[in-house]
Backbone bond lengths (Angstrom), bond angles and torsions (degrees), N, CA, C in turn:
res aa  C-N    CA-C-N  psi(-1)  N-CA   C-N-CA  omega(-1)  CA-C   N-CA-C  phi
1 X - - - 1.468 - - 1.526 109.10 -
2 X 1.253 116.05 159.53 1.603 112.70 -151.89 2.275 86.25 -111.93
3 X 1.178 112.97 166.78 0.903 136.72 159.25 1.183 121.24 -40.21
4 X 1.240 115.50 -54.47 1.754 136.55 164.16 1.303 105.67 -68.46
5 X 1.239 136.38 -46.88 1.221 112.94 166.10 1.659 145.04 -68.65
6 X 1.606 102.16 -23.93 1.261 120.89 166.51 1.824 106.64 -66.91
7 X 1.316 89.27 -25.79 1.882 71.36 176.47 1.478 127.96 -87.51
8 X 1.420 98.12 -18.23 1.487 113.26 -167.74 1.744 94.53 -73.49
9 X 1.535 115.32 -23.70 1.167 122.27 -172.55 1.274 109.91 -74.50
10 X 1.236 109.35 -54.41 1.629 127.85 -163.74 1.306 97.02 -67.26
11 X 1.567 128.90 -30.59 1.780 120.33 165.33 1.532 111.93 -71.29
12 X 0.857 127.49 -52.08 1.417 148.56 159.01 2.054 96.57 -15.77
13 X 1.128 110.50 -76.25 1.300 131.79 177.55 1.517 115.47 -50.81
14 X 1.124 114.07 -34.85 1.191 123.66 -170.08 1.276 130.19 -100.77
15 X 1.817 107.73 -11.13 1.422 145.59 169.05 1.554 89.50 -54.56
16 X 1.556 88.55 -74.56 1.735 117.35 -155.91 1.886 105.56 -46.72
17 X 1.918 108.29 -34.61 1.334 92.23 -161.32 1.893 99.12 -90.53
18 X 0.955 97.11 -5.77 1.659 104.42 178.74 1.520 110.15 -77.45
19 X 1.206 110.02 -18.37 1.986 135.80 165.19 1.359 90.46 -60.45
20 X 1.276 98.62 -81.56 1.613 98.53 -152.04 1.322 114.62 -59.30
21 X 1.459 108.98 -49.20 1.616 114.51 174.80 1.520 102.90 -30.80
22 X 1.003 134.06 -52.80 1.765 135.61 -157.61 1.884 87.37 -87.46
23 X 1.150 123.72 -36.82 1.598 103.28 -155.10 2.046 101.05 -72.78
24 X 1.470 100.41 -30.96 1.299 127.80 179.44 1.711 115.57 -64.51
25 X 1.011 118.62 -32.08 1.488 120.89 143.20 2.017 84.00 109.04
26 X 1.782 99.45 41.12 1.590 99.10 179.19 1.631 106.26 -123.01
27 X 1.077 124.35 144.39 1.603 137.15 177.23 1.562 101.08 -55.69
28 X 1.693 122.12 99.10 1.572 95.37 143.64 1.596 148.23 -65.61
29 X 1.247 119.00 -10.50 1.532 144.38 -121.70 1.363 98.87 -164.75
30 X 1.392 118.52 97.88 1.436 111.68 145.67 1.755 122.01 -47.94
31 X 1.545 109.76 149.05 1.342 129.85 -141.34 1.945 77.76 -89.31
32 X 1.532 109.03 -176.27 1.125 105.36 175.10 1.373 112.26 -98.38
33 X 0.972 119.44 -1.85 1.830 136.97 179.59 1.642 81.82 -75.85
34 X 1.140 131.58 -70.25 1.290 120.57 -133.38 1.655 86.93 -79.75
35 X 1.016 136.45 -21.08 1.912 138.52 -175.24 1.420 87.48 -45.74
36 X 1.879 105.74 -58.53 1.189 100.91 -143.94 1.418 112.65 -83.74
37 X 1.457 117.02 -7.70 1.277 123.86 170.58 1.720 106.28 -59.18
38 X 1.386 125.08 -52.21 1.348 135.10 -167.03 1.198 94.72 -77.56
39 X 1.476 151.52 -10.66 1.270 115.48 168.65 1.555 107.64 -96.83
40 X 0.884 150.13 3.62 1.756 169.46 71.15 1.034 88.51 18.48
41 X 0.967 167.76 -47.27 1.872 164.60 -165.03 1.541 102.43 -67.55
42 X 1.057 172.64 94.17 1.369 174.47 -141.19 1.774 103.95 -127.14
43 X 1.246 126.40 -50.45 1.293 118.48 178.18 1.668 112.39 -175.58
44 X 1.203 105.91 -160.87 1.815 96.31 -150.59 1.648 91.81 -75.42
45 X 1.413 100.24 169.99 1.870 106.33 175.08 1.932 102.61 -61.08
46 X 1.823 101.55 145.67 1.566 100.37 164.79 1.405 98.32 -88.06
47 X 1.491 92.62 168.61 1.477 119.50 157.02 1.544 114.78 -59.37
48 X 1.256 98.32 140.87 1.834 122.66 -174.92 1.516 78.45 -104.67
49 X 1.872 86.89 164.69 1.641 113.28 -166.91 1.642 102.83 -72.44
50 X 1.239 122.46 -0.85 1.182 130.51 -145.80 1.736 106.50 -132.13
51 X 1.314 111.37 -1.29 1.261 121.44 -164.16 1.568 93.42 -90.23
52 X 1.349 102.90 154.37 1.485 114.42 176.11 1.440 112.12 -114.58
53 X 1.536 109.14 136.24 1.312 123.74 -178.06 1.488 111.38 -65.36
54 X 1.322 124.51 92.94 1.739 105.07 -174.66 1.871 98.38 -107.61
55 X 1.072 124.83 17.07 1.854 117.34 -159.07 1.549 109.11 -75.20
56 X 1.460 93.57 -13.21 2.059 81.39 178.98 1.866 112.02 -105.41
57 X 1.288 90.05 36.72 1.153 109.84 162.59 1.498 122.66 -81.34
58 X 1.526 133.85 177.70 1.536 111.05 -163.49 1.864 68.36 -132.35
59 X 0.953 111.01 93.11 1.534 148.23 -171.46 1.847 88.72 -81.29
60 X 1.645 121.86 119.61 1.745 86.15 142.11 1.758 97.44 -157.48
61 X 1.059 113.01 156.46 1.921 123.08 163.92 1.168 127.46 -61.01
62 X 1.062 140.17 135.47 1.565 132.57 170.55 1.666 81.53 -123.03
63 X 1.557 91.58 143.53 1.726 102.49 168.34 1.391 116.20 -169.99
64 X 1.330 111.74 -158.21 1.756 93.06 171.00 1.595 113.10 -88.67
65 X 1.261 109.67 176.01 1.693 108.25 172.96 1.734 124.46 -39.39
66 X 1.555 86.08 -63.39 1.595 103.03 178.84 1.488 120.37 -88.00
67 X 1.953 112.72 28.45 1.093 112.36 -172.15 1.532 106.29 -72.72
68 X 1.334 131.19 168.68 1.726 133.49 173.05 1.452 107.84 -154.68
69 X 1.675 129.35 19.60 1.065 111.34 -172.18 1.526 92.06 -158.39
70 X 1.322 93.62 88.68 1.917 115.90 -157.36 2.112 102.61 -88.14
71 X 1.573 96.63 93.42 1.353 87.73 -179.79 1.609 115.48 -97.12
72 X 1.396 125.18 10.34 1.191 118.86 -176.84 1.487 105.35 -164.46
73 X 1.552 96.97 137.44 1.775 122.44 -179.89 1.780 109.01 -109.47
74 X 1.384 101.47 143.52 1.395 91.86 153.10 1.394 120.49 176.24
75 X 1.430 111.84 155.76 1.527 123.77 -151.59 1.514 98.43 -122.30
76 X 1.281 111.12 173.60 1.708 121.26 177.68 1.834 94.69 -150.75
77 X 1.797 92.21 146.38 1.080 106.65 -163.53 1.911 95.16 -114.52
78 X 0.850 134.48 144.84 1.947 127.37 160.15 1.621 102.66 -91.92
79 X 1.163 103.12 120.24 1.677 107.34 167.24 1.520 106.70 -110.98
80 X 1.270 101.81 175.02 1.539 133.05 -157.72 1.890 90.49 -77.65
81 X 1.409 107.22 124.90 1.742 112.49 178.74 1.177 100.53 112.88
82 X 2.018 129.89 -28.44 1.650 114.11 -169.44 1.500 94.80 107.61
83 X 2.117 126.95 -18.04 1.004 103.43 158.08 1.835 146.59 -47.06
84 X 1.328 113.59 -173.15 1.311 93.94 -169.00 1.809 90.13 -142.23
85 X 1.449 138.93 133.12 0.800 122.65 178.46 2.211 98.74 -106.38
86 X 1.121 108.13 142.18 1.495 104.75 170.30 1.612 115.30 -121.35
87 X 1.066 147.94 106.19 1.660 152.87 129.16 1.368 103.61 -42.03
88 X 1.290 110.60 135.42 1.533 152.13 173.20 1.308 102.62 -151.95
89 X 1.593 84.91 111.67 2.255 104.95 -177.29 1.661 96.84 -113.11
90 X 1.438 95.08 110.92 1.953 92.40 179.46 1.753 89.24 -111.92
91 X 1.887 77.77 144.66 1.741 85.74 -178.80 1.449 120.57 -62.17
92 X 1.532 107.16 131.95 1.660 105.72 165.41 1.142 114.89 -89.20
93 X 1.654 93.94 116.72 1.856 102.11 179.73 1.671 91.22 -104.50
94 X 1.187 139.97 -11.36 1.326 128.81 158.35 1.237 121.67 -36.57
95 X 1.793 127.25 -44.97 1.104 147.81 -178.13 1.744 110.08 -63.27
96 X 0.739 103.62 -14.34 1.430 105.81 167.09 2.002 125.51 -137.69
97 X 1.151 130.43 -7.56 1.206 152.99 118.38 1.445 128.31 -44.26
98 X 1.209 109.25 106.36 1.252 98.00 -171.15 1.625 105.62 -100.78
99 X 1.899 115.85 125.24 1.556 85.43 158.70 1.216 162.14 -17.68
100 X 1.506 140.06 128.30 1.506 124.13 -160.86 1.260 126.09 52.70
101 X 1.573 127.93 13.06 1.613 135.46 145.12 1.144 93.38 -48.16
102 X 1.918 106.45 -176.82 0.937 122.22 165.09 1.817 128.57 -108.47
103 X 1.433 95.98 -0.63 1.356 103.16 154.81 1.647 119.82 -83.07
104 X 1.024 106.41 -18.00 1.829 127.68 175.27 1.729 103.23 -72.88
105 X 0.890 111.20 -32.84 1.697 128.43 179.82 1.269 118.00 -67.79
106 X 1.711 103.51 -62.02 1.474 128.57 174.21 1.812 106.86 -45.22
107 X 1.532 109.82 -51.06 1.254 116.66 -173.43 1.560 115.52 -68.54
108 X 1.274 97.75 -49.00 1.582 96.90 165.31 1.030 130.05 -27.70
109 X 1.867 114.59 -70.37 0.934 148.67 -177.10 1.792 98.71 -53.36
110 X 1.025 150.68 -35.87 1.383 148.06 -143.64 1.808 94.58 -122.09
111 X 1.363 76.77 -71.11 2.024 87.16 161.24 2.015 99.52 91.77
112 X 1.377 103.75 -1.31 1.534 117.89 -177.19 1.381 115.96 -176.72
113 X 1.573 127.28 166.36 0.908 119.11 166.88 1.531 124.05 -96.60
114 X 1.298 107.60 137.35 1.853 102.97 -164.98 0.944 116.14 -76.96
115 X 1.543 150.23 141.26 1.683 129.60 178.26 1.456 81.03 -123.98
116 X 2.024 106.04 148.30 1.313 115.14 173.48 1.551 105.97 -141.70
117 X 0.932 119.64 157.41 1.814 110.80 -170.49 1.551 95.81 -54.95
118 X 1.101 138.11 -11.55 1.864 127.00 -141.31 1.868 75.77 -121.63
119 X 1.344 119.25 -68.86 1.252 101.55 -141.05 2.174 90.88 -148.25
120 X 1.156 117.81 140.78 1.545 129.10 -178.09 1.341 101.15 -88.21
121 X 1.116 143.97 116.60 1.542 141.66 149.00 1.606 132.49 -90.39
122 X 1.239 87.85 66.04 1.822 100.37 -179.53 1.359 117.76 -30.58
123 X 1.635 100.92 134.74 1.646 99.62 172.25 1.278 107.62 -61.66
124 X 1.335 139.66 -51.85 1.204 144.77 170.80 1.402 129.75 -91.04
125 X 1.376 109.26 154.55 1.575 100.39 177.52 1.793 132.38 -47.03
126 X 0.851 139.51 124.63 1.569 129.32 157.57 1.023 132.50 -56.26
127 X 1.832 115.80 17.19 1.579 119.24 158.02 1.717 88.36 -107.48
128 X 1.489 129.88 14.89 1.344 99.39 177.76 1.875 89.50 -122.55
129 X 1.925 113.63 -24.74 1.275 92.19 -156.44 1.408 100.95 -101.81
130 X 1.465 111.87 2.51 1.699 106.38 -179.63 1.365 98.52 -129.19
131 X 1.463 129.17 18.70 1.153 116.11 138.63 2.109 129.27 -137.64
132 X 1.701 105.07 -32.82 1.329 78.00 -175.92 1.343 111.65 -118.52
133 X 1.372 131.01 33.27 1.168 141.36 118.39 1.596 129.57 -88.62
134 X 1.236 112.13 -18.41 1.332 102.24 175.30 1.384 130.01 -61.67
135 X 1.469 140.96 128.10 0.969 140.86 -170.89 1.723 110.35 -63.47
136 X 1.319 129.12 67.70 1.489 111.37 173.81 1.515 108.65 -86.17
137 X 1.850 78.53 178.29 1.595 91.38 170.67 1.359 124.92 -70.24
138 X 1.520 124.59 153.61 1.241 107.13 -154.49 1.090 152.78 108.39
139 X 1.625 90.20 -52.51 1.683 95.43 -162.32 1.662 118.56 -152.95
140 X 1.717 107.98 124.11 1.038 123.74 -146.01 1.640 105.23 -70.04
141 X 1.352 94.68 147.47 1.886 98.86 -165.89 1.831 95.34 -158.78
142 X 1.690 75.82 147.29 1.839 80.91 178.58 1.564 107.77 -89.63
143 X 1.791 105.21 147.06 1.317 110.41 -160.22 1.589 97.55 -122.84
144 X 1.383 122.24 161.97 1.678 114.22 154.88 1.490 103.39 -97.50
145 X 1.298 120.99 104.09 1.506 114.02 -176.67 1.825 105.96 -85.01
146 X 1.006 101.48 148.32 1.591 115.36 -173.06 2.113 86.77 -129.25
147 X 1.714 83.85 113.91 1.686 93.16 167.96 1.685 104.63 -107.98
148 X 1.324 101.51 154.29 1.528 112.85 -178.21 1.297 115.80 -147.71
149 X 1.267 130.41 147.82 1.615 125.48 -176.84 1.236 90.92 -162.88
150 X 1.679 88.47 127.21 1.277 124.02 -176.81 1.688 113.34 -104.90
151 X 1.340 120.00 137.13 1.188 129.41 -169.08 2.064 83.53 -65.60
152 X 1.880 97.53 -172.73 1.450 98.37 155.96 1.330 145.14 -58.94
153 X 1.487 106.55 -40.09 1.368 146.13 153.10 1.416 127.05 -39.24
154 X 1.449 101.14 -19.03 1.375 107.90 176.25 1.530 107.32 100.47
155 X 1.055 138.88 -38.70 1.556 160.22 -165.58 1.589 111.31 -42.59
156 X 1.587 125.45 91.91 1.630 91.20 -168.26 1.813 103.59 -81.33
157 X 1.368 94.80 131.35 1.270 111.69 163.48 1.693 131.69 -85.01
158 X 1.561 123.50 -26.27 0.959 124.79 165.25 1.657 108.83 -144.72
159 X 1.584 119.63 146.36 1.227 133.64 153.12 1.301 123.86 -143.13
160 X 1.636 105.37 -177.54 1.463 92.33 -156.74 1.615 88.39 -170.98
161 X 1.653 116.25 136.44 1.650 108.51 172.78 1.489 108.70 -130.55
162 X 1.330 123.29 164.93 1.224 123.60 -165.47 1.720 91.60 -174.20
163 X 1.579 108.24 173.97 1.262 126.92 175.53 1.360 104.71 -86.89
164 X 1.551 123.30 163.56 1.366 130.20 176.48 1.539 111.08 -179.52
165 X 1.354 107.71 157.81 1.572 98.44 179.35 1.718 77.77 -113.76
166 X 1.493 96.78 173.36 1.216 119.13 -151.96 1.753 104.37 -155.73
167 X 1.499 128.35 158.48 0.932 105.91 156.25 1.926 87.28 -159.95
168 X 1.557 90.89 156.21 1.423 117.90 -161.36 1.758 108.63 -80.07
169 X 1.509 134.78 111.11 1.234 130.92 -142.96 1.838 99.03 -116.16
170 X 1.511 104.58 -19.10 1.449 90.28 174.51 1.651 77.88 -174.24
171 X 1.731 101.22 121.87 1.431 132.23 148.60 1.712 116.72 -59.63
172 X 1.651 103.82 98.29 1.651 108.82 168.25 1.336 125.01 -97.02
173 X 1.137 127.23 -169.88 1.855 134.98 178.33 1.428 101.14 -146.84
174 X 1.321 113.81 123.64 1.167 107.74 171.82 1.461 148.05 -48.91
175 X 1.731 114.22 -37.29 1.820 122.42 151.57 1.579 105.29 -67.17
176 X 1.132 169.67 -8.99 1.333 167.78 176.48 1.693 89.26 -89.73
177 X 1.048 129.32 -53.86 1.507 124.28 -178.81 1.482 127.41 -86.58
178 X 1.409 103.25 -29.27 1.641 91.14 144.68 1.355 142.32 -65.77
179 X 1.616 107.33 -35.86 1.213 84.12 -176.88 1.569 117.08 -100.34
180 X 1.322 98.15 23.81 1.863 92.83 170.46 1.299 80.44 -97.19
181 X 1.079 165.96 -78.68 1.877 154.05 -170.05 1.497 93.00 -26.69
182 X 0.869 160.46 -80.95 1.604 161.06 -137.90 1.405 107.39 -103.98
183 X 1.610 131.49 15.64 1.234 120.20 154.98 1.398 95.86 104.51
184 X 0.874 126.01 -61.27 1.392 134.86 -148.21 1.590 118.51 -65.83
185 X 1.119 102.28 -3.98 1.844 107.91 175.10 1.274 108.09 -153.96
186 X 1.457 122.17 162.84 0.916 132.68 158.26 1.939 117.65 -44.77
187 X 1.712 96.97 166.31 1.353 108.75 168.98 1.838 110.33 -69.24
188 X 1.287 108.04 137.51 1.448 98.47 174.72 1.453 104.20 -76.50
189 X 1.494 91.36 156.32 1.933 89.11 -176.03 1.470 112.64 -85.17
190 X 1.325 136.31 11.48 1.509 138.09 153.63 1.574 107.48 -63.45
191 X 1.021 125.99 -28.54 1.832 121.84 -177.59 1.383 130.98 -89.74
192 X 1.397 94.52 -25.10 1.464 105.63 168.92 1.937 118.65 -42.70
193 X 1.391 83.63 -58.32 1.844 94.88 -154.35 1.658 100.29 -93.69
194 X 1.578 116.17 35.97 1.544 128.35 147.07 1.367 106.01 -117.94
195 X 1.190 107.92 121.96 1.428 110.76 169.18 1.477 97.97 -73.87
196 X 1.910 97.42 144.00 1.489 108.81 165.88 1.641 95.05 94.30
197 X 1.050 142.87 -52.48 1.630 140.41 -151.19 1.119 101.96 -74.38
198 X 1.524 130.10 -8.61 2.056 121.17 177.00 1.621 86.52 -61.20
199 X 1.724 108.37 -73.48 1.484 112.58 -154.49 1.503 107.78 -66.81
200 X 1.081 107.32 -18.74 1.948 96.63 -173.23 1.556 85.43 -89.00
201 X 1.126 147.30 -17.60 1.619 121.26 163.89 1.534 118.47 -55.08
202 X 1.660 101.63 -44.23 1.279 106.72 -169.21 1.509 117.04 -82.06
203 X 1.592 129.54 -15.25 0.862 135.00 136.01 1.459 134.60 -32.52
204 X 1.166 98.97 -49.86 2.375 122.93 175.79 1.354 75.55 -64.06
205 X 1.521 127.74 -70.25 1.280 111.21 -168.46 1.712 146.95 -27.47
206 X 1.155 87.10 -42.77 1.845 107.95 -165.21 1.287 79.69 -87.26
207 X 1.789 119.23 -56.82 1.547 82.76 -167.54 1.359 134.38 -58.48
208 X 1.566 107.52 -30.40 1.244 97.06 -174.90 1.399 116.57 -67.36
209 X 1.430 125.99 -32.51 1.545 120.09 148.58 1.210 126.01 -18.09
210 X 1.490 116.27 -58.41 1.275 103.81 178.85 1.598 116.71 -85.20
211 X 1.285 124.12 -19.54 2.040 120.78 164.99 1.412 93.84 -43.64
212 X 1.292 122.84 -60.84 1.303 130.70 -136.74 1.306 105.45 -68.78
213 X 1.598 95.23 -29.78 1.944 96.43 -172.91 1.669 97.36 -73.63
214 X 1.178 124.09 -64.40 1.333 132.87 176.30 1.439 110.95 -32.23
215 X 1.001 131.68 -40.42 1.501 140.63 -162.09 2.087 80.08 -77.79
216 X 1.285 115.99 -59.85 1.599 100.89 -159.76 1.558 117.95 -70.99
217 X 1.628 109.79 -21.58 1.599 104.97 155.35 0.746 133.26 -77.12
218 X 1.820 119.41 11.40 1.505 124.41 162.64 1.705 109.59 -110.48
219 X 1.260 105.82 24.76 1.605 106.73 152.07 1.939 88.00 104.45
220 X 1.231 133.13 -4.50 1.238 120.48 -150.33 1.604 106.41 -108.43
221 X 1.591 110.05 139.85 1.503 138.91 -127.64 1.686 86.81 -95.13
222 X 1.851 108.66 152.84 1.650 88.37 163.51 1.600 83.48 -128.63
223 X 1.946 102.67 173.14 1.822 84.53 -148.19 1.864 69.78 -146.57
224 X 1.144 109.22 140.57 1.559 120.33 -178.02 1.773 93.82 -116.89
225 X 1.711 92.44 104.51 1.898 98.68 177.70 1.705 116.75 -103.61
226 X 1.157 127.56 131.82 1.308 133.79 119.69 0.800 157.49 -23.63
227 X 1.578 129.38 91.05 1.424 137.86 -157.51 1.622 102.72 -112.32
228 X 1.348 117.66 128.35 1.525 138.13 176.92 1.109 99.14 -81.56
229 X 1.499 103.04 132.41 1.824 112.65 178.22 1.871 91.21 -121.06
230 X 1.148 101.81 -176.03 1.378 107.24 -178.44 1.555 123.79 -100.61
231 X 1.427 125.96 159.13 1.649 136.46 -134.73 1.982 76.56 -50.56
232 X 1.728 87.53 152.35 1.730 100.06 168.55 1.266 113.61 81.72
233 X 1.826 124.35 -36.89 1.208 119.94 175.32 1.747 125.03 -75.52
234 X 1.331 108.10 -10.76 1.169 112.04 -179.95 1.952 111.59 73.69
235 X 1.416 104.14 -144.51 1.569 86.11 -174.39 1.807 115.86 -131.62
236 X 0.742 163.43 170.30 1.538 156.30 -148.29 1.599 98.04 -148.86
237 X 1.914 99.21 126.60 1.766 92.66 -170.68 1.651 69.12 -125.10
238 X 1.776 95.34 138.21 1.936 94.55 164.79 1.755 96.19 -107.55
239 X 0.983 116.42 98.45 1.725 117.10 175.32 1.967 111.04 -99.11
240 X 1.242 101.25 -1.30 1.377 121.02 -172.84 2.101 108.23 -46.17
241 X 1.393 120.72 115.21 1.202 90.84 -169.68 1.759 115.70 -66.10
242 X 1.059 118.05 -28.89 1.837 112.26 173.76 1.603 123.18 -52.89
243 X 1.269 96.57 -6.78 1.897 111.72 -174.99 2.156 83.97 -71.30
244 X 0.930 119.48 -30.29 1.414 104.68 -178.06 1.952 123.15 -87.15
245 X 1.458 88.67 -12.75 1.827 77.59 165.47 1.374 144.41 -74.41
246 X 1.889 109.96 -26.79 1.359 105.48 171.39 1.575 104.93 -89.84
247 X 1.403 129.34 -5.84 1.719 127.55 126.45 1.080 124.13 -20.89
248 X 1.197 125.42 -50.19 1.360 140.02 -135.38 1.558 80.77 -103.86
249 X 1.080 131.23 -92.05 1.120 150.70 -176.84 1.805 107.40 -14.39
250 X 1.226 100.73 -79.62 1.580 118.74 -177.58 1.786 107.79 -59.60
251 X 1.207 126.21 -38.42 1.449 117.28 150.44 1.413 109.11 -34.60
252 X 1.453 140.86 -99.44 1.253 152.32 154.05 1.430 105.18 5.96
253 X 1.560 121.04 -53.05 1.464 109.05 -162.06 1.370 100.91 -93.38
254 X 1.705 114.66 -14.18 1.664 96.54 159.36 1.209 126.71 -107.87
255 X 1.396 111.14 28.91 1.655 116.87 169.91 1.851 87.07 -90.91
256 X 1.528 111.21 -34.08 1.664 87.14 -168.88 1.214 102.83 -84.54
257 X 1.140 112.12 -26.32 1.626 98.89 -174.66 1.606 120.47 -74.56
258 X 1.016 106.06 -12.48 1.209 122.86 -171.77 1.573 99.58 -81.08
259 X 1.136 131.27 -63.91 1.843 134.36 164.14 1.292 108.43 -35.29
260 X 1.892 118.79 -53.61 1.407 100.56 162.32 1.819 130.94 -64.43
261 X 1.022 111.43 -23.52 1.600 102.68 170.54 1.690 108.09 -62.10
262 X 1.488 102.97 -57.44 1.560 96.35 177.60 1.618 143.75 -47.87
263 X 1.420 92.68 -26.67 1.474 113.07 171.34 1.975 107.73 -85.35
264 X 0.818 118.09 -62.82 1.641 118.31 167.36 1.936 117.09 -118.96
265 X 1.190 96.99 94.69 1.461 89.50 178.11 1.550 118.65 -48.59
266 X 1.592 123.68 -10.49 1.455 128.95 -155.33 1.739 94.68 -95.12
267 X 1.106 125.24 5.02 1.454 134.73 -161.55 1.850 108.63 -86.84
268 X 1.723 95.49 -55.24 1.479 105.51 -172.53 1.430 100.52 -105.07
269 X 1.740 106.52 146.21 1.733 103.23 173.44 1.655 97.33 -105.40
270 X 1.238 120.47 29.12 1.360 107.88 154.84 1.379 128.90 -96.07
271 X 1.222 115.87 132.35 1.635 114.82 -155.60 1.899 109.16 -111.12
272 X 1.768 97.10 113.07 2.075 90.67 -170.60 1.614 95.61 -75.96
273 X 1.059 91.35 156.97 1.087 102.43 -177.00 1.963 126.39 -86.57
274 X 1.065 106.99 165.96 1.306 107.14 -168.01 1.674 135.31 -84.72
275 X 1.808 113.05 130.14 1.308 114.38 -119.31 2.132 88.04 -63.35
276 X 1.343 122.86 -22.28 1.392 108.29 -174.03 1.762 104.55 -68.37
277 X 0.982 133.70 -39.36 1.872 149.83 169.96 1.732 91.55 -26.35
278 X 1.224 101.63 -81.61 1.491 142.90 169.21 1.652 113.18 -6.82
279 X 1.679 99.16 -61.26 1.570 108.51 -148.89 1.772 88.73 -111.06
280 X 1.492 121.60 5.84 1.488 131.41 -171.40 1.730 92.39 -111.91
281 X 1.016 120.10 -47.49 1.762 122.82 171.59 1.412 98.01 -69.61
282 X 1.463 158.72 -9.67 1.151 157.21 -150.36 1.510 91.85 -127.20
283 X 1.085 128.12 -40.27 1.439 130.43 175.70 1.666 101.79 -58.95
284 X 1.566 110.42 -69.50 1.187 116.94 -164.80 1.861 115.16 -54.47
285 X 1.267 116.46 -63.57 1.538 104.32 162.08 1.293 119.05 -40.00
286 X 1.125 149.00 -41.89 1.675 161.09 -128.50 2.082 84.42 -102.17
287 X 1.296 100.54 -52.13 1.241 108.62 -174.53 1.995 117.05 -51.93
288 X 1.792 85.92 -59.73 1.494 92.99 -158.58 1.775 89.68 -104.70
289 X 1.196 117.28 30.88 1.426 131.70 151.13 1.702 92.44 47.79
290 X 1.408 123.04 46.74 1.775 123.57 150.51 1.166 120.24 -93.86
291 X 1.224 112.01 136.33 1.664 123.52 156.37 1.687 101.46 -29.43
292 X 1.688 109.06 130.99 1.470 99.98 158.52 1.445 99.36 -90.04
293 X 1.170 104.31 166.74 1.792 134.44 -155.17 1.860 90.69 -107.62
294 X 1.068 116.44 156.74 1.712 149.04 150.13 1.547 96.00 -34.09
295 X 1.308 113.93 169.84 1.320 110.82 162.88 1.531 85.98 -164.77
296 X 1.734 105.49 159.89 1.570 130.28 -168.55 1.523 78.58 -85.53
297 X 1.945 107.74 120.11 1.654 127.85 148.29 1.734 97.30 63.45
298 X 1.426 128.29 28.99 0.983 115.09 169.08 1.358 126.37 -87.27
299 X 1.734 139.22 141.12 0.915 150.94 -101.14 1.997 103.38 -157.53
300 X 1.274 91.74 -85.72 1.622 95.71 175.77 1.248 160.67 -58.81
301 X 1.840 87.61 -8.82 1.429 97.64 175.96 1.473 100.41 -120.82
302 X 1.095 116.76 34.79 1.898 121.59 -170.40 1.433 96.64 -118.12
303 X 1.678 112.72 -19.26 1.511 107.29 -168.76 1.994 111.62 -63.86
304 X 1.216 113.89 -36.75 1.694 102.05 -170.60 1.454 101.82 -62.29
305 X 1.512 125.95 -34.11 1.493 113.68 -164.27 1.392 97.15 -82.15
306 X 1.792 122.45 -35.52 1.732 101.99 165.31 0.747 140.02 -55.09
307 X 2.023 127.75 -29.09 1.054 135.38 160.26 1.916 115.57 -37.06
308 X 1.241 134.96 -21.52 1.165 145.27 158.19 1.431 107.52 -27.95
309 X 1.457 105.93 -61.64 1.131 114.79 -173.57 1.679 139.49 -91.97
């Protein structure tokens, strides 16, 4: 297929999802309120008096290759007994979003970002989610860190969440990092030049080995997904087994975080979204029978599979 034809397609495609988006009762198009909110955006959120310094931490992302909109970091600590402590820092886009904006609206309203073979329609802007909330490498950004410590056993015995800035120490991909974990490839060259990040990967590793085991004697499913790329690319399967540890992880950090919202909503500035948003995006996949997608710092619809834990 020629160049010209992939494009004529990819408009074609992109007609259709800008159709449905509207027939589905979902925002394609940020509003013009919310434009003008984002150019009012000047740069990433500061630190509060209250924020914790976490950046010399060995911080890092796992995502896809061509990921650009980095919502989660995370490190492992060895404690005293064979415990295991784990941090999961999800970006705070609250910190710069303000409730009841109209980019706060937009998100509501969408409640995720949609991916379609033709065209992605971010809940949020891509001057806020692929750059000044996004957790890159580099560069320091405020996080909601969710701490956890796990007995030997796997068992978490204590957690705890709070604000923190953070900063991202080596950008990964998930097949480049599996298969140096499983032999099968080289080290990616992002890990080298942090000291400490070979073994604290392989550490994240085991643990998530062991969540993962725990998670299936509590009845819980493992699910090999399909991701649509666009005309010519064919289709992307991640079946990789390490594709389940920063899974693993962020389950856990929103089962705790999630107990802390319930107990004081004034705790987390991540905001779930609202149950009509919710059960109108639940219609629309259900309908046109897609995988729902990840979403940047989402919260409310992650709670039944945390309840697992």
């Amino acid at each position: 297929m020629t160049n010209s034809a992939n494009g004529k397609s990819r408009v074609v495609l992109q007609r259709i999802a800008h159709r449905v988006m509207q027939e589905r009762g979902l925002e394609p198009d940020f509003s013009p309120a919310a434009l003008l909110e984002l150019v009012a955006i000047h740069g990433p959120a500061l630190n509060g008096a209250t924020t914790r310094d976490l950046r010399g931490l060995r911080w890092c992302s796992i995502d896809n290759d061509d990921s650009r909109d980095l919502d989660q970091l995370s490190v492992a600590e060895s404690q005293a007994g064979g415990a295991v402590k784990l941090l999961v820092a999800i970006a705070d886009v609250a910190a710069l979003v303000a409730q009841g904006s109209a980019i706060d609206a937009h998100a509501r309203e969408n409640t995720t970002s949609v991916y379609t073979a033709g065209q992605i329609f971010p809940m949020l802007p891509e001057k806020l989610s692929t750059d000044l909330t996004s957790l890159n490498f580099a560069a320091d950004r405020l996080a909601v860190v969710v701490e956890m410590v796990f007995s030997p056993e796997g068992e978490m015995v204590k957690s705890d969440v709070y604000e923190a800035v953070v900063r991202n120490q080596a950008k990964l991909a998930y097949n480049s990092v599996a298969a140096w974990l499983d032999g099968t490839g080289p080290m990616p060259p992002a890990i080298g030049p942090v000291a400490g990040l070979a073994e604290n990967l392989r550490l994240q590793h085991r643990m998530a080995q062991q969540l993962r085991a725990r998670r299936h004697m509590r009845g819980a499913l493992s699910l090999q997904t399909i991701e649509a790329r666009s005309p010519g690319s064919g289709l992307r399967r991640r079946g990789t087994e390490y594709t389940h540890a920063p899974h693993a992880g962020l389950l856990c950090a929103v089962a705790s975080l999630s107990a802390r919202v319930c107990h004081d909503p004034g705790n987390a500035s991540i905001r779930p979204p609202s149950e009509p948003a919710y059960a109108r995006r639940h219609r629309f996949y259900r309908c046109r029978q897609l995988q729902r997608p990840h979403a940047v710092g989402r919260v409310g619809n992650a709670q039944a599979a945390a309840a697992r834990f």
